[in-house]
KEMI-291981 format. One record per residue (C-alpha): z, y negated, x negated; residue in three letters. Coordinates in steps of 0.2 Angstrom, whole numbers, plus 5000, padded with zeros to 4 digits. Example, Ala and Ser with C-alpha at 12.3 -4.5 7.8 and 13.67 -1.06 7.14 Angstrom:
<sites>
@Z = 5039 | Y = 5022 | X = 4938 | code = ALA
@Z = 5036 | Y = 5005 | X = 4932 | code = SER
</sites>
This chain:
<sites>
@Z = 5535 | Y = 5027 | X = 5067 | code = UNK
@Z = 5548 | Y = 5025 | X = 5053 | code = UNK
@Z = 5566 | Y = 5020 | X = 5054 | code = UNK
@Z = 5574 | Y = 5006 | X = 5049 | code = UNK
@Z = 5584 | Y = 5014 | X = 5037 | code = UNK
@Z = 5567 | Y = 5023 | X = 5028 | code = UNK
@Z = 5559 | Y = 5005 | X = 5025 | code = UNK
@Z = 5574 | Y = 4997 | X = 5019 | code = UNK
@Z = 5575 | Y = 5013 | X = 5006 | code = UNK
@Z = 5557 | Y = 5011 | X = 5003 | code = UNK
@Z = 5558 | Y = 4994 | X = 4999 | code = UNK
@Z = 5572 | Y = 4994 | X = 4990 | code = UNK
@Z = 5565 | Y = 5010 | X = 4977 | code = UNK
@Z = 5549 | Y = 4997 | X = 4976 | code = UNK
@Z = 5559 | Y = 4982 | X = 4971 | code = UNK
@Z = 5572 | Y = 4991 | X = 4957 | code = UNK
@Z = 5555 | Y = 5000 | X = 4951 | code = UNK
@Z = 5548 | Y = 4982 | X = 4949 | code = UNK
@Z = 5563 | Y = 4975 | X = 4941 | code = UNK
@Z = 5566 | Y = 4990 | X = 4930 | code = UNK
@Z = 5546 | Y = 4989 | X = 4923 | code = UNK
@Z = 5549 | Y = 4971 | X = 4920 | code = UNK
@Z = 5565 | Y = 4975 | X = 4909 | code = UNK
@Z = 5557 | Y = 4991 | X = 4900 | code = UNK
@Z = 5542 | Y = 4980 | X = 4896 | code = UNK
@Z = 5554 | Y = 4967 | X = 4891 | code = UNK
@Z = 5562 | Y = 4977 | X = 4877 | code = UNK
@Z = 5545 | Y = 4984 | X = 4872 | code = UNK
@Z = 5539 | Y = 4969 | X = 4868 | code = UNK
@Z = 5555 | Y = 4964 | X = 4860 | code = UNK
@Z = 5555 | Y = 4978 | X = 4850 | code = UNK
@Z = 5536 | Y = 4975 | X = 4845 | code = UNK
@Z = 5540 | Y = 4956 | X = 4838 | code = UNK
@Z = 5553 | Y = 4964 | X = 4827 | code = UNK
@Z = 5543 | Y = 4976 | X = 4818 | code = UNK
@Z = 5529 | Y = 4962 | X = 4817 | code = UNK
@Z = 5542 | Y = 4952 | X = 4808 | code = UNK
@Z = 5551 | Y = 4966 | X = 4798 | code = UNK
@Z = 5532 | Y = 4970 | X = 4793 | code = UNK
@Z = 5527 | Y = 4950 | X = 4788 | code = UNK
@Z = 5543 | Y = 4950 | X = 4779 | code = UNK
@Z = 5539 | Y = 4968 | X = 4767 | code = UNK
@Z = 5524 | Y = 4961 | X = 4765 | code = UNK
@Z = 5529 | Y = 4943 | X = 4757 | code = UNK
@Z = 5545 | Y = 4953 | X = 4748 | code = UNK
@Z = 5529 | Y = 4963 | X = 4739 | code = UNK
@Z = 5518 | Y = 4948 | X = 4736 | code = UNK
@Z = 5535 | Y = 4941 | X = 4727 | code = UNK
@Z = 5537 | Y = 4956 | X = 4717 | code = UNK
@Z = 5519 | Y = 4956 | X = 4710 | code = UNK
@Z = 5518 | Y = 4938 | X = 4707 | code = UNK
@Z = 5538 | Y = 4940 | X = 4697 | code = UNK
@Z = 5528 | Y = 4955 | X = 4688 | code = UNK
@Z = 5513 | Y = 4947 | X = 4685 | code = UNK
@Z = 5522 | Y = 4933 | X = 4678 | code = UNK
@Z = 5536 | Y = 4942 | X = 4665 | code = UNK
@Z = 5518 | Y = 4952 | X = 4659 | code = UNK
@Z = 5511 | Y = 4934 | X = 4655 | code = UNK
@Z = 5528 | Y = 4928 | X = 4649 | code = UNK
@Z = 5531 | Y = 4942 | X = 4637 | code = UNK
@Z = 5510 | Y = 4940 | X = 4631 | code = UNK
@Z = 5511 | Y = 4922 | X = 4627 | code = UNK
@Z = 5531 | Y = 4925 | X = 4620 | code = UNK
@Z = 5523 | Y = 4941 | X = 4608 | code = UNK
@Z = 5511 | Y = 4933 | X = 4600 | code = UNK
@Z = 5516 | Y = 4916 | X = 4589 | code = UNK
@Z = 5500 | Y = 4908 | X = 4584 | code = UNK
@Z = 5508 | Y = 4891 | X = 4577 | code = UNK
@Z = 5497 | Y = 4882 | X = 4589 | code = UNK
@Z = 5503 | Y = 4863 | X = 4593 | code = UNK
@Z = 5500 | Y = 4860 | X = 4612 | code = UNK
@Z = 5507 | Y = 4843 | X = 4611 | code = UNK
@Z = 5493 | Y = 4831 | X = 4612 | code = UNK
@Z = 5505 | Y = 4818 | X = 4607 | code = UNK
@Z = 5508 | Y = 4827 | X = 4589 | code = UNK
@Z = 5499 | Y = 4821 | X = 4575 | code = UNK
@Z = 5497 | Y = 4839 | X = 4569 | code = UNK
@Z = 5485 | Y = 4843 | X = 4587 | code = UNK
@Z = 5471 | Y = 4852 | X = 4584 | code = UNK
@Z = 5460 | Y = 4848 | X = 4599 | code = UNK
@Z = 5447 | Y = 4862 | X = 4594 | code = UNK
@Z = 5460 | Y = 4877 | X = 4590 | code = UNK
@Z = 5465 | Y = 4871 | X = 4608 | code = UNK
@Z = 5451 | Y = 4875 | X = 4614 | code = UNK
@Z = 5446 | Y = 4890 | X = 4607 | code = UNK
@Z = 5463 | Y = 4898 | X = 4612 | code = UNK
@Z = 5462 | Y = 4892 | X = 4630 | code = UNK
@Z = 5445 | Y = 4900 | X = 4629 | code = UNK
@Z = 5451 | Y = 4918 | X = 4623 | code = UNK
@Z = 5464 | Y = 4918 | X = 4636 | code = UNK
@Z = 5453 | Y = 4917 | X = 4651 | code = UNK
</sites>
């Protein structure tokens, strides 16, 4: 038969090892819903990078090239067909 003093150390080493695994799975976990957020963040910071990219490419296309084309409907000078045929090429 075991002594007091032997179960009151056994149970003692059960309980710190039960509270230390809850705090050591705590700080996994922690440290698992940073790098999800640090990894959703590079990955918006990159869509915004290509999309700013993407856009000065299309800004500096339309900006290159003057064609003298009226896209004012309310101009008398419009030209509903060279309209068109412009918006066509583009796509």
């Amino acid at each position: 038969m075991a002594s007091t003093g032997v179960n009151v150390l056994r149970w003692s080493a059960l309980g710190l090892g039960v509270f230390y695994g809850i705090y050591h799975q705590s700080k996994i976990s922690a440290k698992d819903k940073l790098d999800q957020i640090n990894q959703e963040y590079a990955h918006k910071e990159e869509l915004i990078k290509k999309a700013k990219e993407e856009y000065s490419r299309r800004q500096a296309a339309f900006s290159g090239k003057p064609s003298g084309l009226i896209t004012n409907p309310e101009d008398p000078k419009f030209d509903l067909e060279a309209f068109l045929k412009a918006k066509a090429e583009e796509k």
